[in-house]
C-alpha positions in Angstrom: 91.5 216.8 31.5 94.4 216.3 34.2 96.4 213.2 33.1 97.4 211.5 36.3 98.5 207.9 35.5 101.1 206.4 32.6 97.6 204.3 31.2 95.6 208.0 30.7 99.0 209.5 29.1 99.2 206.5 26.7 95.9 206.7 25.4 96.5 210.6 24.9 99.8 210.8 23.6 100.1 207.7 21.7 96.9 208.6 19.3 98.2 210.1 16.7 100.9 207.2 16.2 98.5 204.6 16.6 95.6 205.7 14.8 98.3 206.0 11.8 99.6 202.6 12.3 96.2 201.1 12.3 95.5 203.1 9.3 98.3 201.6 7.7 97.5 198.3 8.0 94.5 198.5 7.0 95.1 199.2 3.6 95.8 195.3 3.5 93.2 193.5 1.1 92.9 190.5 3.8 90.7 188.5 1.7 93.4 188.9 -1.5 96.6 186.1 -1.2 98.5 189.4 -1.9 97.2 191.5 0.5 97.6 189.1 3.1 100.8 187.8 2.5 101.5 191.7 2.6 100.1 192.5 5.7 101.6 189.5 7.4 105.4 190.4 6.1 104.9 193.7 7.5 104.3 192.5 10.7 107.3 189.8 10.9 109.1 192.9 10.5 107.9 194.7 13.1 107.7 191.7 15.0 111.2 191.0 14.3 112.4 194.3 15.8 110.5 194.1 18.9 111.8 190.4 19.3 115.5 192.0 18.8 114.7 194.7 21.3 113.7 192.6 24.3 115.7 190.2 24.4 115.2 187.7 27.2 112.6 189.9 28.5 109.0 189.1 29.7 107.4 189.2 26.0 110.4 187.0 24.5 108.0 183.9 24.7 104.7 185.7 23.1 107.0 187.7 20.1 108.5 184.4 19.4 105.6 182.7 19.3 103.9 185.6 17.3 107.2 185.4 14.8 106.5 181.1 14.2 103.0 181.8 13.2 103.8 184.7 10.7 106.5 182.0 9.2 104.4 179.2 8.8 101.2 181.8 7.0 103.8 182.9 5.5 105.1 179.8 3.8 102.1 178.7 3.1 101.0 181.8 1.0 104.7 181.2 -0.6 107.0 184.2 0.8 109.4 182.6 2.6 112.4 185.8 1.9 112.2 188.3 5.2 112.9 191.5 5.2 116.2 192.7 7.0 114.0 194.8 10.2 113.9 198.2 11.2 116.4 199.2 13.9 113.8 199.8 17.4 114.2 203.4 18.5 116.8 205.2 19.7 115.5 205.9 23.2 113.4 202.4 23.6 112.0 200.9 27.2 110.5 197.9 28.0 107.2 199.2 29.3 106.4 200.7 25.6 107.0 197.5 24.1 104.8 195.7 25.8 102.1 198.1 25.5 102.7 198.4 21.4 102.6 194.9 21.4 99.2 194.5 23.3 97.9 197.3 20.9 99.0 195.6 18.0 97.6 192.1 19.0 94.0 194.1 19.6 94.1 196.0 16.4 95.1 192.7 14.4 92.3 191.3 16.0 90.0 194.1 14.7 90.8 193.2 11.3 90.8 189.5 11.1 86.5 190.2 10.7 87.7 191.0 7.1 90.2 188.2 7.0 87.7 185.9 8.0 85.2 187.4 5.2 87.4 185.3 2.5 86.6 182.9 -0.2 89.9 182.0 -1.3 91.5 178.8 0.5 94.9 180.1 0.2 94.4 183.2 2.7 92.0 180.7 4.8 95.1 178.6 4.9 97.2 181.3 6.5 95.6 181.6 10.0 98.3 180.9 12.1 98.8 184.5 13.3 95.4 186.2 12.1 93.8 182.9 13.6 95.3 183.7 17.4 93.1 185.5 19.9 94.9 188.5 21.9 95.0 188.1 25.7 92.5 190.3 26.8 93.6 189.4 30.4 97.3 190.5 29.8 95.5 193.5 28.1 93.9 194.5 31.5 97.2 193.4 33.4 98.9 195.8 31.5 96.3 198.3 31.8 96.4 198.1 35.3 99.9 198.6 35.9 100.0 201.3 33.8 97.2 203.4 36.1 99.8 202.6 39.2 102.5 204.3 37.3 103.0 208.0 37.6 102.5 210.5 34.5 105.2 212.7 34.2 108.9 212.6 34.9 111.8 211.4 32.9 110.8 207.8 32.7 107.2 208.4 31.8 108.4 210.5 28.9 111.3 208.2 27.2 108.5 205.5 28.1 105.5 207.7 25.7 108.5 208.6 22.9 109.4 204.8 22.8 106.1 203.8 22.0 105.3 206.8 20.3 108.4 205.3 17.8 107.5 201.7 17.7 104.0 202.6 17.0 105.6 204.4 13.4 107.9 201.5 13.1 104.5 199.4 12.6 103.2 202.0 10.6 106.6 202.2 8.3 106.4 198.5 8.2 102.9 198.9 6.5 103.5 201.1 4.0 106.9 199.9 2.6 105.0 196.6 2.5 101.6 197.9 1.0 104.0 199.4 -1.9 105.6 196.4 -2.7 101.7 194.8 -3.4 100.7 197.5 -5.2 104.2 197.3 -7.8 103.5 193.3 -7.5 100.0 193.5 -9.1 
């Protein structure tokens, strides 16, 4: 398969990195208080370094809105001490944000079907951020942008590595935060 545009590179080269974030979060019980208070702190975190990353850029007003709704679940499942947040990657761009981000708010999405499977009126309660509906039309606006942009060169690669790293910071997130259920229980 010849790879001409940055959207066919993503979806090859980023993969690996995303199937083992998704993976990752899906160890989350979301129909256990636990499980979801877990899987929500992870994401703050994550969340939180993204936020840091972009600064006043164009996701600044989605990540902070993202980062209210984890609070309040949050709070209301009674964890209210954050994590200090991952450092983003070394060589980071603004491009591979926004596509981890979009990723992230369509896998979340994904699992919210089991997170809508509970009994328990606590993690109901919490639905804040797992309550939220990606953009599927900023999805396709990304999506389309990305088949405009060439494949190779030196942006197109720091662009993949970014993403390629934010995509294990989610995963990282996941698993420090899946331990600390696990020794909780």
């Amino acid at each position: 398969m010849v790879i001409i545009n940055l959207r066919e590179r993503f979806r090859a080269e980023t993969r690996r990195a995303h199937d083992a974030s998704d993976r990752a979060f899906a160890r989350f019980d979301l129909t256990d208080p636990d499980g979801v208070r877990g899987f929500l702190a992870a994401h703050r975190d994550a969340v939180t370094s993204l936020r840091k990353a972009e600064g006043s850029g164009q996701l600044a007003p989605a990540l902070d809105a993202a980062l209210a709704a984890l609070d309040a679940d949050l709070g209301a499942l009674g964890h209210d001490a954050p994590a200090a947040p991952p450092a983003g990657p070394a060589a980071d761009d603004p491009v591979a944000r926004r596509y981890v981000w979009l990723a992230s708010r369509l896998g979340t999405r994904m699992l919210t079907r089991h997170w809508r499977d509970a009994t328990d009126p606590a993690v109901r309660a919490a639905d804040a951020y797992l309550g939220q509906d990606p953009d599927r039309g900023e999805w396709r606006l990304f999506s389309t942008e990305a088949e405009d942009m060439p494949a190779r060169g030196p942006d197109p690669d720091r662009i993949l590595r970014a993403a390629n790293d934010w995509f294990a910071i989610f995963e990282t997130t996941a698993h420090e935060h899946h331990r600390k259920v696990r020794s909780d229980a």
